[in-house]
Structure formats: structure tokens, C-alpha cells
C-alpha positions in Angstrom: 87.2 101.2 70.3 86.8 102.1 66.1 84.2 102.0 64.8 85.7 99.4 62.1 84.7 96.2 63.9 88.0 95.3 64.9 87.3 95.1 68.4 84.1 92.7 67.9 86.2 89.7 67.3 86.7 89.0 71.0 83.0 89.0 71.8 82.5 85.7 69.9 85.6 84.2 70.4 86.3 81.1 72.2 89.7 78.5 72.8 89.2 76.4 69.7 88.8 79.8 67.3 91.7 81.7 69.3 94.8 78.9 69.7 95.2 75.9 67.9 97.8 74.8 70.0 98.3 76.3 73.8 102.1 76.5 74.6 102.6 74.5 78.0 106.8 75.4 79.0 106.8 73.6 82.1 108.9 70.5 81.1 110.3 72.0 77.8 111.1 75.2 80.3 113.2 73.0 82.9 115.2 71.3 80.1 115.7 74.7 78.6 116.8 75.8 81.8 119.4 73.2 82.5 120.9 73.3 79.4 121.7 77.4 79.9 123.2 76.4 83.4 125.3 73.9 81.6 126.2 76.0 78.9 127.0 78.6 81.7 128.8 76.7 84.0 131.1 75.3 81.2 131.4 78.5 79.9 132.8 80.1 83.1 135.3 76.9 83.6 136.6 77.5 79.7 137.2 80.5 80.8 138.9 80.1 84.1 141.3 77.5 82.1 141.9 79.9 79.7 140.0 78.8 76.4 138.4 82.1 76.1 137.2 81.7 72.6 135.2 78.6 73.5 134.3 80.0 76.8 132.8 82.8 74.5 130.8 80.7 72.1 129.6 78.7 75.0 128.0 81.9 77.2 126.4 83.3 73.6 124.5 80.0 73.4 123.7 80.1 76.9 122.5 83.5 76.5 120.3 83.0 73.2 118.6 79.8 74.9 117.6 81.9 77.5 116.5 84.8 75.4 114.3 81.7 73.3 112.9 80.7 76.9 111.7 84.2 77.9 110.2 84.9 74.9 107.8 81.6 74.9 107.1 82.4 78.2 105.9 85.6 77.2 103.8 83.9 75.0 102.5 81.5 76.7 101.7 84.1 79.3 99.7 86.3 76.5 97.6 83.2 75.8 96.6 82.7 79.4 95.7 85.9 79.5 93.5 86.2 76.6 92.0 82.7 77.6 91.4 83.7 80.9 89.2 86.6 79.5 87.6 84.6 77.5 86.5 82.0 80.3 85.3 84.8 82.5 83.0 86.5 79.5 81.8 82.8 78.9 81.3 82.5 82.8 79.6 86.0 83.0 77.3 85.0 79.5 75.8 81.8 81.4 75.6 83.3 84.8 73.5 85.7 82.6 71.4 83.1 80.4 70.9 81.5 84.2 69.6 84.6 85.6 67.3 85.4 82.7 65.9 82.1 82.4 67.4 81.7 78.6 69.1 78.5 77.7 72.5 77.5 78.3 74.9 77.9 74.7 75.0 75.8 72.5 77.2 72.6 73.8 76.5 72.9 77.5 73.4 71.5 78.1 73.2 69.6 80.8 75.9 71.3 82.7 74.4 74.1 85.0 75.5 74.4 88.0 73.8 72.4 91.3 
């Protein structure tokens, strides 16, 4: 780590400072995938029946929409990842305050564990 803070910003962070909005692919991921299987499959029968330029632009657009797909799955994998961390440093910070006898953060009162 520098020494010019950079790497303090994760200590305080938390899910409403990191992501505004948390990318969730499931549903949009299916439709994503059944449109490339459609823009595959009629890609492959332009090209059987001999319509080789359509056939072309079809797999091109089959291929881009699943480029778009793996690279919001990356993303949404990043931000599970970072969230995760930060839900474990939160978990190990109260399993801390609980052990020390300090107070819960600010927000959870109420909520330690039975």
C-alpha cells in the first residue's frame, strides 16, 4: 500500500457509498442468451441456404451480444466481490465491538445476534 491514502477508501466504505445501482443479469442474462442462440441458429440456416451475407451480419450480432453479456457479468461479478468484502469487514468490525463490549455502529442497534 502508498503511503497516499489511496488504499483507505475501503476501510470506511459500505454498499450505499460503493454502488448506486447493483447489476442483477439473471433475467436480462437469459433473454440475452436466447436472443444470441437465435441470432446463431438463423445465422447458420442463412448460411446453409446460401444467403451468406445475411448469414454473416446475423453471427456478428450474435457474437457482439455475447461479448455485451460477458462483459456485465464481469461486472457484476467485480461488484459481488467487492461487496462481499465489505460484508465480511462489517461482520469482522461487530464481531469485534461484541467482543470488546463497545456498541454496535451506528444503524444497528437492536440487531446483535441471540
Amino acid at each position: 500500500m502508498t503511503g497516499d491514502g489511496r488504499g483507505m477508501r475501503r476501510r470506511h466504505a459500505s454498499y450505499e457509498s460503493r454502488y448506486k445501482h447493483k447489476l442483477n443479469m439473471l433475467e436480462p442474462g437469459l433473454v440475452m442468451v436466447k436472443i444470441v442462440g437465435a441470432f446463431f441458429l438463423a445465422g447458420v440456416l442463412f448460411w446453409a441456404a446460401g444467403w451468406r451475407r445475411l448469414s454473416v451480419i446475423l453471427l456478428l450480432l450474435a457474437g457482439a451480444v455475447l461479448a455485451a453479456l460477458l462483459i456485465l457479468l464481469a461486472v457484476e461479478a467485480h461488484q459481488d466481490k467487492v461487496l462481499n468484502e465489505i460484508a465480511m469487514e462489517e461482520k469482522r468490525n461487530q464481531n469485534r465491538n461484541m467482543r470488546t463490549g463497545g456498541s454496535p455502529p451506528l444503524g444497528e442497534a437492536g440487531h446483535r445476534g441471540s
